[in-house]
KEMARLUM-946778 format. One line per 10 residues: their letters; for each residue x, y, z of C-alpha. Coordinates in Angstrom, 3 decimals. Layout:
<zagus>
a> X:Y:Z ~ ...
</zagus>
This chain:
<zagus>
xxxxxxxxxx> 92.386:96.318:92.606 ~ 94.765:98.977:94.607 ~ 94.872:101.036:91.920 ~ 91.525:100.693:91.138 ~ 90.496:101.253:95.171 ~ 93.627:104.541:94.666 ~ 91.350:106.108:91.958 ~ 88.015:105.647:93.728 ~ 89.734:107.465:96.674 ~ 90.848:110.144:94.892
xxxxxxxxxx> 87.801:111.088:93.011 ~ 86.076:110.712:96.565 ~ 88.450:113.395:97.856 ~ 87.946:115.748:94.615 ~ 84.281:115.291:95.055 ~ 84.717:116.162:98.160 ~ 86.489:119.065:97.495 ~ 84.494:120.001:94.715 ~ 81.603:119.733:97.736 ~ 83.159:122.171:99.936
xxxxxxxxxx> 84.343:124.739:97.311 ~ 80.845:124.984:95.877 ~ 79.613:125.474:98.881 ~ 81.934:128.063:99.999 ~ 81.795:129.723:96.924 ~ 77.929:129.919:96.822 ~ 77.802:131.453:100.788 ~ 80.450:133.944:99.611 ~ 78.189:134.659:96.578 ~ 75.082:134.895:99.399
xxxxxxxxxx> 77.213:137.130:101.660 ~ 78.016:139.549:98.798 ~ 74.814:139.660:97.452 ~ 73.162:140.184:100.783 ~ 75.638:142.912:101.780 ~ 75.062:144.403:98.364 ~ 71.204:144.951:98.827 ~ 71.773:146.083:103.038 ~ 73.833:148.505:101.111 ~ 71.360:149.603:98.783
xxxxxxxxxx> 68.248:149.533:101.462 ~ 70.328:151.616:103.573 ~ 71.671:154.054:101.153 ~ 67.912:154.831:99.508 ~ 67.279:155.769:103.115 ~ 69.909:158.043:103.688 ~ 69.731:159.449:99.961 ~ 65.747:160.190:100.964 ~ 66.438:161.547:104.628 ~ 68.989:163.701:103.581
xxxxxxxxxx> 66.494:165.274:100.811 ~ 63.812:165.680:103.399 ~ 66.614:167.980:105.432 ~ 67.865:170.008:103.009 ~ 63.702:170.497:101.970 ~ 62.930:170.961:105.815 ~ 66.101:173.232:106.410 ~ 65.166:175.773:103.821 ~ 61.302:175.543:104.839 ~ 62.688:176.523:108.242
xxxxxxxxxx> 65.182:179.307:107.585 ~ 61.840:181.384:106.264 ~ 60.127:181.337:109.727 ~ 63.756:181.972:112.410 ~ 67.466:181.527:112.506 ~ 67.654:181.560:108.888 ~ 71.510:181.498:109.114 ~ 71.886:178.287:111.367 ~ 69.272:176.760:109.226 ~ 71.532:177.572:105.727
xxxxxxxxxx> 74.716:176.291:107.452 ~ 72.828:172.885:108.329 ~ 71.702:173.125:104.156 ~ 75.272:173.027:103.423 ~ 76.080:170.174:105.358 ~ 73.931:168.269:103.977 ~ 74.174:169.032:100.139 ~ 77.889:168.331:100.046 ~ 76.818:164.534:102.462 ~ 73.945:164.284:99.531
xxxxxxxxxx> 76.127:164.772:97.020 ~ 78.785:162.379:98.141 ~ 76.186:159.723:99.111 ~ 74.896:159.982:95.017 ~ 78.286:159.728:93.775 ~ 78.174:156.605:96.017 ~ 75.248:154.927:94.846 ~ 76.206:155.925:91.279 ~ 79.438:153.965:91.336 ~ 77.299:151.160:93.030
xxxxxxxxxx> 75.178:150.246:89.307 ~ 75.203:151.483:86.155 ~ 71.528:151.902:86.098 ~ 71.438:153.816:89.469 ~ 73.792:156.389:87.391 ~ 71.226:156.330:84.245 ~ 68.747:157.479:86.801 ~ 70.716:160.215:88.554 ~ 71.271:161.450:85.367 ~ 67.731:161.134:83.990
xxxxxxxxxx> 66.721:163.117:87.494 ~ 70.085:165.614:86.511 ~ 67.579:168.038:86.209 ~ 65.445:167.858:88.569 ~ 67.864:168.168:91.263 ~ 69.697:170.724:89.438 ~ 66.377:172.875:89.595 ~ 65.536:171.956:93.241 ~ 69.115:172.967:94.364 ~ 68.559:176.692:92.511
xxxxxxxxxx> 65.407:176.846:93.672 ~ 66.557:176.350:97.504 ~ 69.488:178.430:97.069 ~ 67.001:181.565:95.602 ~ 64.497:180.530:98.811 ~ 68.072:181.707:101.235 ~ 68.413:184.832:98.890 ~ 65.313:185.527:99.899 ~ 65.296:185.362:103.234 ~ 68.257:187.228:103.708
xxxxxxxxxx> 66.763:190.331:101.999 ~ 63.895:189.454:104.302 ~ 61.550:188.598:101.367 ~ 60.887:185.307:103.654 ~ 56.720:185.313:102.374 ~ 57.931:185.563:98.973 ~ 60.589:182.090:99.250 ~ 58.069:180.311:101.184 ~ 55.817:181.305:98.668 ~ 58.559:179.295:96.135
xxxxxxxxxx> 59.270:176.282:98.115 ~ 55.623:175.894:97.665 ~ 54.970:176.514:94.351 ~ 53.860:174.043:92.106 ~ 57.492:173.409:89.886 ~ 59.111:173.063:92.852 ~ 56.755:170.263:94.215 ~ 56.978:168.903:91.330 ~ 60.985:168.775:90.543 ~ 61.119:167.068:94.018
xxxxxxxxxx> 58.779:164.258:93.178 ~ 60.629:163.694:90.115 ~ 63.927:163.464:92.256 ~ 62.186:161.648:94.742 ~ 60.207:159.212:92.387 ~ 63.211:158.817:90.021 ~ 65.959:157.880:93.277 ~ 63.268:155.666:94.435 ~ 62.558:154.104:90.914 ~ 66.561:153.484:90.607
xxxxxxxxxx> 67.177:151.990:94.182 ~ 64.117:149.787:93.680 ~ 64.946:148.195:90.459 ~ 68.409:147.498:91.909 ~ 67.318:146.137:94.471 ~ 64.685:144.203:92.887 ~ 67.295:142.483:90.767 ~ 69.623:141.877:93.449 ~ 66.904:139.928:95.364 ~ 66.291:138.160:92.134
xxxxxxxxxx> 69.989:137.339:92.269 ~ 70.167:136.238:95.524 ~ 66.947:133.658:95.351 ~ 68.533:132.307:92.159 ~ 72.259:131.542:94.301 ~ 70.340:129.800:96.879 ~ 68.721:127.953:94.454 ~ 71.590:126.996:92.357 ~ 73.534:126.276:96.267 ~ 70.699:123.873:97.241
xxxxxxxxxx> 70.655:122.263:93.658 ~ 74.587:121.874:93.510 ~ 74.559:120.838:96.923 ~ 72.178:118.117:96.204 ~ 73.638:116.972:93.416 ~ 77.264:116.985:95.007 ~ 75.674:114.483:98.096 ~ 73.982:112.186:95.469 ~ 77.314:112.116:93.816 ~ 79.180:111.667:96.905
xxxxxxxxxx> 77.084:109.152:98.095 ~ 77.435:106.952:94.883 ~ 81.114:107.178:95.195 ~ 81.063:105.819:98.260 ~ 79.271:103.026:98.303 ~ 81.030:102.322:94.899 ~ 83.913:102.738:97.099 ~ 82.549:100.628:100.206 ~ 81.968:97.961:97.638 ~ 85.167:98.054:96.329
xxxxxxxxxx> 87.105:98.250:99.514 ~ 84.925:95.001:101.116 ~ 85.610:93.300:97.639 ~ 89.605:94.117:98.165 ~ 89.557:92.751:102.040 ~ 87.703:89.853:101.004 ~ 90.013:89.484:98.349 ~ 93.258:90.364:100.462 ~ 91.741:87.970:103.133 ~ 91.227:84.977:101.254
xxxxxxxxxx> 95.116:85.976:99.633 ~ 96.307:85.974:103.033 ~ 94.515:82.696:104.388 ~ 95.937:81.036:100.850 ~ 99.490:81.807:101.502 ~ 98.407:80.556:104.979 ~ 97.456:77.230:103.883 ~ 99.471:76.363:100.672 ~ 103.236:75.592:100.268 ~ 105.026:78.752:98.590
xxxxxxxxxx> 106.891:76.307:96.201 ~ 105.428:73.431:95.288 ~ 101.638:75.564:94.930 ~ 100.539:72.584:97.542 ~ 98.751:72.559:100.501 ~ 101.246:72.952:103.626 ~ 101.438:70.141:106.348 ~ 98.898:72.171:108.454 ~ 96.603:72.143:106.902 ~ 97.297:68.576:105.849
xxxxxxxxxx> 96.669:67.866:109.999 ~ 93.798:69.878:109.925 ~ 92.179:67.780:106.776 ~ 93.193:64.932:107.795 ~ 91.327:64.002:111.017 ~ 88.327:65.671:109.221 ~ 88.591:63.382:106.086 ~ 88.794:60.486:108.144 ~ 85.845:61.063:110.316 ~ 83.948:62.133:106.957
xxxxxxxxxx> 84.842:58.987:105.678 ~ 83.709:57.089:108.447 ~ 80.520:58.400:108.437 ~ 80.120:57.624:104.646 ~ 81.421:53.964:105.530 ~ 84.585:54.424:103.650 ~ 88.356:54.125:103.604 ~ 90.842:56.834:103.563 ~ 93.829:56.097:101.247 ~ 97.246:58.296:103.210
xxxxxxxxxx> 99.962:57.783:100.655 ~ 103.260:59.328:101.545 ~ 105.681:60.029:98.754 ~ 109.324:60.737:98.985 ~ 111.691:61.087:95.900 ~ 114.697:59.072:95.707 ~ 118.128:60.142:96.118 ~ 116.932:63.609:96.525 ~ 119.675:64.987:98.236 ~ 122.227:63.752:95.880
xxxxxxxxxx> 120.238:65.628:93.101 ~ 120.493:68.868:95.550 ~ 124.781:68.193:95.689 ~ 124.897:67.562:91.909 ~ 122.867:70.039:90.232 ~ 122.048:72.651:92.789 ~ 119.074:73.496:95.037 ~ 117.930:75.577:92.131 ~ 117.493:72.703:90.337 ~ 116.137:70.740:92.789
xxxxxxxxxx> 113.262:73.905:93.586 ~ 112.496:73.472:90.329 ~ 111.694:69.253:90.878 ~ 109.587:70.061:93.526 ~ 107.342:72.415:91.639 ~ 107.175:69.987:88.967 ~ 106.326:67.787:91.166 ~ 103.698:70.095:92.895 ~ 102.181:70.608:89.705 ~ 101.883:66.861:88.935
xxxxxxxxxx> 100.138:66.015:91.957 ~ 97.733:69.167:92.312 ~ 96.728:67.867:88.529 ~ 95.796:64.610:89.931 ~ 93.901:65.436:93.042 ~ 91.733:67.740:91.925 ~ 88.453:65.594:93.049 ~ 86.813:66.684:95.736 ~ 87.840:63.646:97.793 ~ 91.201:63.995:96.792
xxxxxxxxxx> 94.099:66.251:98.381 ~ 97.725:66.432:97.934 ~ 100.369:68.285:100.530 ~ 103.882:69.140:100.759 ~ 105.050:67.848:104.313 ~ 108.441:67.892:104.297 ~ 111.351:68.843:102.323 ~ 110.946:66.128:99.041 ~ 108.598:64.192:101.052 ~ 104.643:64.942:99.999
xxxxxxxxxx> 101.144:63.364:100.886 ~ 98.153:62.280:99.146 ~ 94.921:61.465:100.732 ~ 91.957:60.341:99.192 ~ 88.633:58.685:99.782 ~ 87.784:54.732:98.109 ~ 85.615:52.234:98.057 ~ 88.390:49.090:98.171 ~ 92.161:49.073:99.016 ~ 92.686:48.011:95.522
xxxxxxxxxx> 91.387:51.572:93.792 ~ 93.324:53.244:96.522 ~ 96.400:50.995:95.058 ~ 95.807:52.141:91.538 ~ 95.705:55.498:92.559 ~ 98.831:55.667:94.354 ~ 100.585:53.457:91.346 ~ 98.758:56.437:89.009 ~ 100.772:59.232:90.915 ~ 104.729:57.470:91.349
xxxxxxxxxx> 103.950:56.572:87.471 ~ 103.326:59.990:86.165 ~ 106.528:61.357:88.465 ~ 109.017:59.298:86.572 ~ 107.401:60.089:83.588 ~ 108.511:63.503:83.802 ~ 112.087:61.973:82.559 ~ 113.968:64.647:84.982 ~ 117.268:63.570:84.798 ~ 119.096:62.083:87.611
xxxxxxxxxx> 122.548:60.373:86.992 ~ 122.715:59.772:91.242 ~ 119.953:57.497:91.509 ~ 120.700:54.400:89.555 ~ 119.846:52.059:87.619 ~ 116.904:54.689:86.588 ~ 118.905:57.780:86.558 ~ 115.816:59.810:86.705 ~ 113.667:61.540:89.442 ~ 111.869:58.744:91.099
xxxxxxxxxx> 109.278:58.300:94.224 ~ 109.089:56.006:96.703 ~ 105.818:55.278:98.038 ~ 104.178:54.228:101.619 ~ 100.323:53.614:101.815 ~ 97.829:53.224:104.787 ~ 94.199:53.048:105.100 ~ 91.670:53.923:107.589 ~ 88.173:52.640:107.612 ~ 85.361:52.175:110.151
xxxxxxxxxx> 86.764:48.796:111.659 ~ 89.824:49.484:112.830 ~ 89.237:52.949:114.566 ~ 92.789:54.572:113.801 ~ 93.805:58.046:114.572 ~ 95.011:60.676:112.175 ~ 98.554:59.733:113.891 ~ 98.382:56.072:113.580 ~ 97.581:56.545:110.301 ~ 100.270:58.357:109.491
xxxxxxxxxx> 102.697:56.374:111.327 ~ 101.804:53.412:109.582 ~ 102.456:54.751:106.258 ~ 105.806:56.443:107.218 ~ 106.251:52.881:108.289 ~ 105.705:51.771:104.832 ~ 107.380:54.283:102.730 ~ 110.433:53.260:105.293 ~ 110.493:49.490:104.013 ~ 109.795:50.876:100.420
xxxxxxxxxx> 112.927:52.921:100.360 ~ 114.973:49.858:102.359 ~ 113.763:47.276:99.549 ~ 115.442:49.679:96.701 ~ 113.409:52.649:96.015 ~ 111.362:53.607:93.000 ~ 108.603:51.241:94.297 ~ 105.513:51.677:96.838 ~ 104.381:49.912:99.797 ~ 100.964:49.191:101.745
xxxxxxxxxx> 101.272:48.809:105.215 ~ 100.380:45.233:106.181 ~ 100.915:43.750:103.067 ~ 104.484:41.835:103.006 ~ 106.064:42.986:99.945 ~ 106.974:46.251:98.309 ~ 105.232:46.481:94.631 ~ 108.290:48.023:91.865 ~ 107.200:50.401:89.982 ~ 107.478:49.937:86.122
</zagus>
């Protein structure tokens, strides 16, 4: 379950990560795109403003200050030409254009440059006369169409470009939540199964007996007073049988508390076996000394029972050479009952049968007593 919990949480935090690099890779995608067609926009201006100047520059050198007017021409042809070799390195098809408009511009520039020839040999009729001739009107709309054609389609595509990444950002994005969601309430489920799971661990080492796999003497107390008033209400008795094994500590000197750990999960084993009806319960109270409880109709079932349980311990044949004449593992065995006539407590109760198992281990062991009854009953 950890491991499986370990993995959940890690594919959580990839998915996360995944999440967060999309998204960061998509808005640097956006950024660069958007930048890219500013760029573009901004450049087509300047490309077209600076064409109008160097047109508007020569158009004015014919009419006055026809020197100041071809020193503002040269400014701007060398800032045209470096903003072309600009956008060319920008796109490949911005290039193809430039060069399909090679011409033109080539033409418009030796047109201008005869207009300032011109005008300096004071022919200025005869170069405004050129700047408005038909060719050159019509090499500058092919400049000015074919800049304006490349820019657009650039552009065009870019916008494309950036519609499709915020597209494929909201789609990833939405497909990264629903991912991320299912993950965790996989893991939510997981987790609530493993505290569940760790709880009801933690509440059984809590309530059982590490060795013998029994339940521990509180929760013996605690089942105790409630399986007496349960049984009172059902108008029945309550069998309390405690069982001690004989000459225990004598097994622990002679063949090790190894050994005897080993007895008393045997034993634990034996009588979890044979309480395993719902109105039966066995506990470990002590060190060798354990409890069964159970709910019957007459003393005498509750006597069978309890000559059932020391029966099946000796028949486990565990050697013991200290406790003669059976040199085996036996139990001794003290029973009380509570019923609704004589209103015990859980304490009484268990008084009485200590009291019992006392005068069963005084009349020789391997043998069980009721409380009340005169005699202890050997066991076969």
């Amino acid at each position: 379950m950890r491991l499986t919990l370990f993995a959940l949480l890690t594919i959580a935090l990839l998915a996360l990560i995944f999440t967060a690099a999309s998204a960061v890779y998509f808005f640097n995608q956006q950024h660069t795109l958007n930048s890219r067609f500013y760029t573009l926009k901004v450049m087509a201006q300047d490309i077209a403003l600076h064409d109008e100047i160097l047109t508007m520059s020569t158009l004015a050198a014919t009419s006055h200050d026809a020197e100041k007017w071809k020193a503002r021409y040269d400014k701007y042809e060398v800032s045209l030409d470096n903003l072309l070799e600009k956008a060319s390195a920008t796109d490949a098809k911005i290039s193809q254009f430039f060069d399909d408009t090679a011409e033109a511009n080539t033409a418009l520039v030796r047109m201008e440059k005869r207009a300032f020839e011109l005008i300096k040999q004071g022919n200025n009729e005869q170069a405004l006369a050129l700047l408005q001739s038909i060719e050159y009107q019509n090499y500058k709309i092919a400049f000015g169409s074919g800049i304006a054609n490349a820019i657009d389609e650039v552009l065009k595509e870019t916008q494309l470009s950036l519609d499709e990444s915020l597209e494929n950002r909201g789609r990833n994005l939405i497909i990264s939540m629903v991912l991320s969601f299912i993950l965790v309430l996989v893991l939510w489920f997981y987790l609530i199964r493993y505290v569940r799971l760790t709880e009801k661990a933690i509440e059984g080492i809590a309530k059982k007996d590490e060795l013998s796999g029994l339940l521990n003497r509180r929760e013996f107390n605690r089942i105790l007073s409630h399986e007496m008033n349960r049984a009172r209400r059902e108008n029945k008795r309550l069998m309390l049988a405690i069982l001690d094994l004989d000459n225990f500590k004598k097994f622990n000197d002679r063949y090790g508390h190894p050994k005897g750990d080993d007895v008393i999960k045997e034993v634990g084993t034996l009588l979890t076996r044979l309480s395993r009806r719902a109105n039966e319960s066995a506990f470990r109270v002590g060190g060798e000394e354990f409890v069964v409880i159970a709910t019957c109709d007459t003393e005498g079932e509750g006597f069978e029972k309890s000559q059932s349980i020391c029966r099946e311990v000796s028949l486990l044949n565990i050697v013991h050479e200290d406790n003669p004449p059976y040199n085996k593992v036996t139990v001794s065995c003290g029973i009380a009952f509570s019923d609704s006539d004589n209103g015990l407590t859980a304490l009484e109760l268990y008084s009485r049968a200590d009291k019992a198992l006392y005068q069963a281990k005084g009349d020789g062991k391997n043998r069980f007593k009721i409380f009340g009854h005169d005699s202890s009953v050997v066991l076969p």
